[in-house]
N, C-alpha and C positions, 0 to 999 in steps of 0.2 A: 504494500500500500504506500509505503513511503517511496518507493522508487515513481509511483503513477504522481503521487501530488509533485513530486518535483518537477518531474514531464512535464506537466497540468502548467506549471507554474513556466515552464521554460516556449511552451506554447505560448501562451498570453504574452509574453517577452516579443516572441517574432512578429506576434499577431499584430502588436497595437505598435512595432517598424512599419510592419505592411500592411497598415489598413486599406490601402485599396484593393490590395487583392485579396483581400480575406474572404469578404461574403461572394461576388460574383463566382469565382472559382469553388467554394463550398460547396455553395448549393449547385453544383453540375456534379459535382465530385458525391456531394453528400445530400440528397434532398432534405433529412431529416436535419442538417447543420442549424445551430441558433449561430444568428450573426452577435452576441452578445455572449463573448468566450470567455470575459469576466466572470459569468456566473458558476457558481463551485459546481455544478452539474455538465462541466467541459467532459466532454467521453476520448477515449482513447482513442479512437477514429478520429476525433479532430486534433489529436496530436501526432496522430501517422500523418495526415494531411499536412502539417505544418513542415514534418519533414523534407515531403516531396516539394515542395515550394519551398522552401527552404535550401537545396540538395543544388547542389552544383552538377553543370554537365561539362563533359568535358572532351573534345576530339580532339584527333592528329592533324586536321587542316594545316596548312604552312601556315605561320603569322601574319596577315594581309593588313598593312597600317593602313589602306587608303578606303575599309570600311567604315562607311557612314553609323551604324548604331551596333551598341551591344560592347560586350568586353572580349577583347582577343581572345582564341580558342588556346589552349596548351599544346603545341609539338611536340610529343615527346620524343621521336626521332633527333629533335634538336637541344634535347637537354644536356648540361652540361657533363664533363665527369668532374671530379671533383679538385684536380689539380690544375687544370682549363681553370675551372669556374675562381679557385682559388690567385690563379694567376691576374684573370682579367678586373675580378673584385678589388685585390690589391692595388694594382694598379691604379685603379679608376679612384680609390679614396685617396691613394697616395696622392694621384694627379690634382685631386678638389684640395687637398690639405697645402699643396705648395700654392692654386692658384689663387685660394683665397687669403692666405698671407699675403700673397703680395697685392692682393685688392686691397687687406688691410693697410698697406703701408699709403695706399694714394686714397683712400676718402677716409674723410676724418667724421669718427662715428665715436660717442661716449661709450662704451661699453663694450668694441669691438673686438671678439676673440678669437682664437681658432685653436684646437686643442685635440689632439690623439693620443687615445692611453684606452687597452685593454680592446683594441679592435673597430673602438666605435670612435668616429669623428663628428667634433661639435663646433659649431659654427654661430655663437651667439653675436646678434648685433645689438646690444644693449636693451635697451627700451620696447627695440623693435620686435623681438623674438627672439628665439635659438633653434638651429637644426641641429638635428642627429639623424646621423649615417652610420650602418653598420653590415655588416655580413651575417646573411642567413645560410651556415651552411646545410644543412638538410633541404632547403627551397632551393637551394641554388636563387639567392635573390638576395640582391640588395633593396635595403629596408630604411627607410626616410621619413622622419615625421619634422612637419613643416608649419612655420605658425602660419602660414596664406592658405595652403591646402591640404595639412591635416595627412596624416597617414597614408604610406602609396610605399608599394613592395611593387621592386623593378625585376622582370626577367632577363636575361641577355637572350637579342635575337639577332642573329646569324646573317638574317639577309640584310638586317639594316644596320647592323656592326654596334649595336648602343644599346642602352639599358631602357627598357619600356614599361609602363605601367597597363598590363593589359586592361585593365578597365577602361582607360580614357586614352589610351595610344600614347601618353606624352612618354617624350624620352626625358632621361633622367636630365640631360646636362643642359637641354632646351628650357624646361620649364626652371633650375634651380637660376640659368642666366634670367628669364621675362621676372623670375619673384627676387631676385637679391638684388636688381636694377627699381621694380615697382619699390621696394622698401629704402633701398639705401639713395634713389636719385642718379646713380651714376653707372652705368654700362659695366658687365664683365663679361671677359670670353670667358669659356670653359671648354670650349671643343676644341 
């Protein structure tokens, strides 16, 4: 019983992210569905339901960045192995950790920092916010939380040679230049 009320409870969680798709796909799914999953009479069928809507799908399509909607599919033919993924990650934080020093050294920002220690690189600009960067090795992904956009795990893809955030296409190095130029006023490269 106590494994269902936590269900219960983990249901209502997803339910009331995705309220709009809750009751329309119910009641095809479930005639008998109450659109009101708040009430303690939630049944187990509407927490398998939550699942499936919930449940990720996922093909081997090649990454195609010049689709208009949806999040890029996963290639797993193009996943990384682990001393690859290890090489190009290093890299790539190494590369942000030299370029944003030396942003640091031409805009003058109160609180400006840049800092690597135990894997992860932080990039506070004072007032404005802080980034971290870091390596996921089990995802093969690097991992960014941003004060402008907030949480984004990049794959490395192959044909476009750059780190991408399948949900929304951006590449890592494109988006971190349009948000560290919006915030600090002044232009950096990163590519």
């Amino acid at each position: 019983m106590a494994y269902f009320s936590s269900s219960r409870c983990l249901a209502r969680k997803i339910l009331a992210v995705r309220p709009a798709l809750a009751h329309p796909l119910a009641s095809l799914l479930y005639p008998s569905y109450s659109a009101n999953v708040h009430e303690p009479s939630a049944t187990l069928q509407n927490i398998c339901w939550t699942s499936i809507i919930s449940s990720r799908v996922f093909c081997s399509r090649r990454l195609n960045l010049d689709e208009a909607q949806g999040p890029a599919p996963i290639d797993y033919g193009s996943l990384l192995g682990e001393d690859e993924f290890h090489t190009l990650a290093d890299s790539t934080i190494h590369d942000l950790q030299e370029k944003f020093e030396e942003y640091g050294d031409s805009v003058e920002l109160d609180g400006f920092d840049v800092d690597y220690g135990n894997q992860v690189l932080t990039l506070k600009l004072g007032g404005l916010g802080t980034y971290v960067m870091n390596k996921q090795t089990p995802n093969r992904q690097i991992w960014m939380s941003s004060p402008v956009s907030g949480p984004s795990r990049f794959d490395w893809d192959k044909s476009s040679e750059a780190w991408v955030y399948r949900r929304t296409k951006a590449k890592l190095l494109q988006l971190l230049e349009s948000e560290v130029e919006g915030l600090c006023g002044k232009p950096i490269s990163l590519s």
